[in-house]
C-alpha atoms as a printed R data frame, in Angstrom:
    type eleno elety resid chain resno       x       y       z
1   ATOM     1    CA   UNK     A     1  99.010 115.790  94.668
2   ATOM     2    CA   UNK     A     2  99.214 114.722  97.874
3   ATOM     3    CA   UNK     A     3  99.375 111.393  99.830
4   ATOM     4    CA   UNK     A     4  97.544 110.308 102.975
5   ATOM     5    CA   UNK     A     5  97.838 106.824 104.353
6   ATOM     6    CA   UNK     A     6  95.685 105.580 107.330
7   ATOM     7    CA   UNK     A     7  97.093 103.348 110.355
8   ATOM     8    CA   UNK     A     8  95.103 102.072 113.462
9   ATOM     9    CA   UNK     A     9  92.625 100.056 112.581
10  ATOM    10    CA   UNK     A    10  91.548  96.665 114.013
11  ATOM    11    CA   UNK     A    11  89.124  95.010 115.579
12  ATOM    12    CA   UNK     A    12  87.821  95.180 119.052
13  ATOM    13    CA   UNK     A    13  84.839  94.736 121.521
14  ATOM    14    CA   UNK     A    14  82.038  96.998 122.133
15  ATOM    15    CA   UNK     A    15  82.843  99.730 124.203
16  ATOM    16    CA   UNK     A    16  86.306 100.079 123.484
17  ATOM    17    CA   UNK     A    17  88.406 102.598 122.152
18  ATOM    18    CA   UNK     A    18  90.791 102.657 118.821
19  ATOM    19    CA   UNK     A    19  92.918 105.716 117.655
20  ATOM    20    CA   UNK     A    20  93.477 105.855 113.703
21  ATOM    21    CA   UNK     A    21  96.154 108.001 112.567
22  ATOM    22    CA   UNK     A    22  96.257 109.512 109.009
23  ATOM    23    CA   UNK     A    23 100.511 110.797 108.190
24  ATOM    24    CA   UNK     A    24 100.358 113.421 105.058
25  ATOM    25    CA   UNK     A    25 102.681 114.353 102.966
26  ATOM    26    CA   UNK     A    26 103.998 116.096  99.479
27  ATOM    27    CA   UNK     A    27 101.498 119.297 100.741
28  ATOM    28    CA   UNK     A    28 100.986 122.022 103.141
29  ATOM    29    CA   UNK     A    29  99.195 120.162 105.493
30  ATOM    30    CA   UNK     A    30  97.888 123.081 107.522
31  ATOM    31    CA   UNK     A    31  96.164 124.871 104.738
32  ATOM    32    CA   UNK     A    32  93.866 121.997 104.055
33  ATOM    33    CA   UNK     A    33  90.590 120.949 105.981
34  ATOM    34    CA   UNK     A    34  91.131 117.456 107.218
35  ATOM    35    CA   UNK     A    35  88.455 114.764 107.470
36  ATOM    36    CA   UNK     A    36  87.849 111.364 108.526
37  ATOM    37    CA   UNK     A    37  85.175 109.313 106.593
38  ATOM    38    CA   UNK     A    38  83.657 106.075 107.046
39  ATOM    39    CA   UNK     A    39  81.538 103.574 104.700
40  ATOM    40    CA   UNK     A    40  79.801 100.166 105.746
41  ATOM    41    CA   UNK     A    41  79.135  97.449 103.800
42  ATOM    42    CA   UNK     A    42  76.243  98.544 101.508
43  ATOM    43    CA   UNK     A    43  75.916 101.889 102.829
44  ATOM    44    CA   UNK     A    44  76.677 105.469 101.412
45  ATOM    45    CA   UNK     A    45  80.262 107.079 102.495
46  ATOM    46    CA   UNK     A    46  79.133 109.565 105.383
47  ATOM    47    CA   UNK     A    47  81.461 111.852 107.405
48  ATOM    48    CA   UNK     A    48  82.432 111.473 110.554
49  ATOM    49    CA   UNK     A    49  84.939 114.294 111.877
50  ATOM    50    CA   UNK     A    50  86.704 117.517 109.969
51  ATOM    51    CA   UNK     A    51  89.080 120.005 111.246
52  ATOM    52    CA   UNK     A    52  89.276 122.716 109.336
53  ATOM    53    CA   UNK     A    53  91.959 124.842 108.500
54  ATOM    54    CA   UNK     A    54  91.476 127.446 111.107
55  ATOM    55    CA   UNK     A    55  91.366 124.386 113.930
56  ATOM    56    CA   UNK     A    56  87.619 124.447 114.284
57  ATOM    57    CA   UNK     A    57  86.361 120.978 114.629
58  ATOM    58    CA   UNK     A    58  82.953 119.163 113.819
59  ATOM    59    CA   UNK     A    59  81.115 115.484 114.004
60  ATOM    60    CA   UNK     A    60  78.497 113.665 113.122
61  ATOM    61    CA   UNK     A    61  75.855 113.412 115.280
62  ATOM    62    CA   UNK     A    62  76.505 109.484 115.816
63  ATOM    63    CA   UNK     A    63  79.870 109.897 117.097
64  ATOM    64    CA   UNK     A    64  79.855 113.490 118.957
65  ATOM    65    CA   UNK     A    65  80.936 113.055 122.612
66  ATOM    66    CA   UNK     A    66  82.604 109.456 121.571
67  ATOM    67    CA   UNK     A    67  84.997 110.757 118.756
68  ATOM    68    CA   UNK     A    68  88.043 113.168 119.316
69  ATOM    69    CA   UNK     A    69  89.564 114.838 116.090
70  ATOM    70    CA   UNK     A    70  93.415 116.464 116.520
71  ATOM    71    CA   UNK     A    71  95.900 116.903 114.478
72  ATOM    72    CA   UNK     A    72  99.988 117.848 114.810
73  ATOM    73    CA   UNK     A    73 100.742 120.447 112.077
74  ATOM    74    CA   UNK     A    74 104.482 119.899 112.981
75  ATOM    75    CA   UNK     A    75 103.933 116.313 112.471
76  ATOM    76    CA   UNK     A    76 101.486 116.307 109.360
77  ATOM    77    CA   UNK     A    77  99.292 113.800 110.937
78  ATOM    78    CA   UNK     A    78  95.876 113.798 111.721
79  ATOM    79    CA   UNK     A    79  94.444 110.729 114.447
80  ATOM    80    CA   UNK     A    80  90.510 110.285 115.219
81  ATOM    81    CA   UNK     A    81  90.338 108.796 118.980
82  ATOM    82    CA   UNK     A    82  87.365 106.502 118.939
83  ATOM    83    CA   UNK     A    83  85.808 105.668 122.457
84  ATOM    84    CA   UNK     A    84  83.345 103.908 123.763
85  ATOM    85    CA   UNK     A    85  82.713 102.156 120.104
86  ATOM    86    CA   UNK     A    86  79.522 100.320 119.105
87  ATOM    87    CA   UNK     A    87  79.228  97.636 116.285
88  ATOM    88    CA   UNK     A    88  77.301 100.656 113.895
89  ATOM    89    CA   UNK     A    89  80.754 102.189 113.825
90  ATOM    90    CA   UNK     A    90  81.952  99.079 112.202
91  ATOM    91    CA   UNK     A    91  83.549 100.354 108.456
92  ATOM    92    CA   UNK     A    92  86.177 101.387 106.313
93  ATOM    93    CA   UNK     A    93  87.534 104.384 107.589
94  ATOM    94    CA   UNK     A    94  89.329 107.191 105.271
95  ATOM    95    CA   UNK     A    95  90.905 110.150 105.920
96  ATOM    96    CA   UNK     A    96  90.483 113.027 103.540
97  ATOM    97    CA   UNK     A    97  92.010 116.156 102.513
98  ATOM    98    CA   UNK     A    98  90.109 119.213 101.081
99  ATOM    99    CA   UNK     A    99  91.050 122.479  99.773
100 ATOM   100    CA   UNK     A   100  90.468 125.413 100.987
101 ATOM   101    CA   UNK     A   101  87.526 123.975 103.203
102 ATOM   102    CA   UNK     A   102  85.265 121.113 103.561
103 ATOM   103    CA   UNK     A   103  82.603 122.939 102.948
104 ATOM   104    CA   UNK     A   104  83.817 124.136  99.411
105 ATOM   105    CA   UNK     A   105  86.512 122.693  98.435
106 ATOM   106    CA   UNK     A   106  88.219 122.817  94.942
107 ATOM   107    CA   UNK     A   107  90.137 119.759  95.167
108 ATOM   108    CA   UNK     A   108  90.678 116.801  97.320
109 ATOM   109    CA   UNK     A   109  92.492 113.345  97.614
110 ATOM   110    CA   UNK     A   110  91.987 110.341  99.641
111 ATOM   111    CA   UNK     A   111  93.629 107.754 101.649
112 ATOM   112    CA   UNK     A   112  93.387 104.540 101.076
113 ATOM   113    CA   UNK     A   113  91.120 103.243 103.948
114 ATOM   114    CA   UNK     A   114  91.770 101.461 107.078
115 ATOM   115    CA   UNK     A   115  89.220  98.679 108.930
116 ATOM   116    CA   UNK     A   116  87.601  99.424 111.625
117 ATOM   117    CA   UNK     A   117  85.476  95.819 113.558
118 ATOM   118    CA   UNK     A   118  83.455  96.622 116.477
119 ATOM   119    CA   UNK     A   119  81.987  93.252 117.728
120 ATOM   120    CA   UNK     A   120  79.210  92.975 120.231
């Protein structure tokens, strides 16, 4: 089983930017579909970014043009860039790790979260 752990959260203003950072180890990073997923205080868990194992990238519809997904296969990490952020984006953010895809996966694990605070 592997381990993720989240850095980079905080809390900032509307309309400015934070970059989370998930560092993975004890697997092969690369061969997994990485994610980044958020939950708000009384609301369901709902993805926000994935990159899958061929480097093919996707986002919800709330953050597209605002979010960047990357990750450093040398490095094992995987960051989220979050611009121009609004207080919706305010939540718990967790990075994710599914195999062989996100889209049908047959196992995953989970980070532990990190908070994101987007005051208006």
């Amino acid at each position: 089983q592997g381990q993720l752990v989240e850095s980079g959260g905080g809390s900032v203003q509307a309309g400015g930017s934070l970059r989370l950072s998930c560092a993975a180890s004890g697997y092969t990073f690369s061969s997994y579909c990485m994610s980044w997923f958020r939950q708000a205080p009384g609301k369901e868990r709902e993805g926000v970014a994935a990159i899958d194992s061929d480097g093919s990238a996707s986002y919800a519809d709330s953050v597209k043009g605002r979010f960047t997904i990357s990750q450093d296969n040398a490095k094992s990490t995987l960051d989220l860039q979050m611009n121009s952020l609004k207080p919706e984006d305010t939540a718990m953010y967790y990075c994710a790790a599914f195999y062989p895809s996100c889209a049908a996966y047959e196992y995953d694990f989970w980070g532990q979260g990190t908070q994101v605070t987007v005051s208006s």
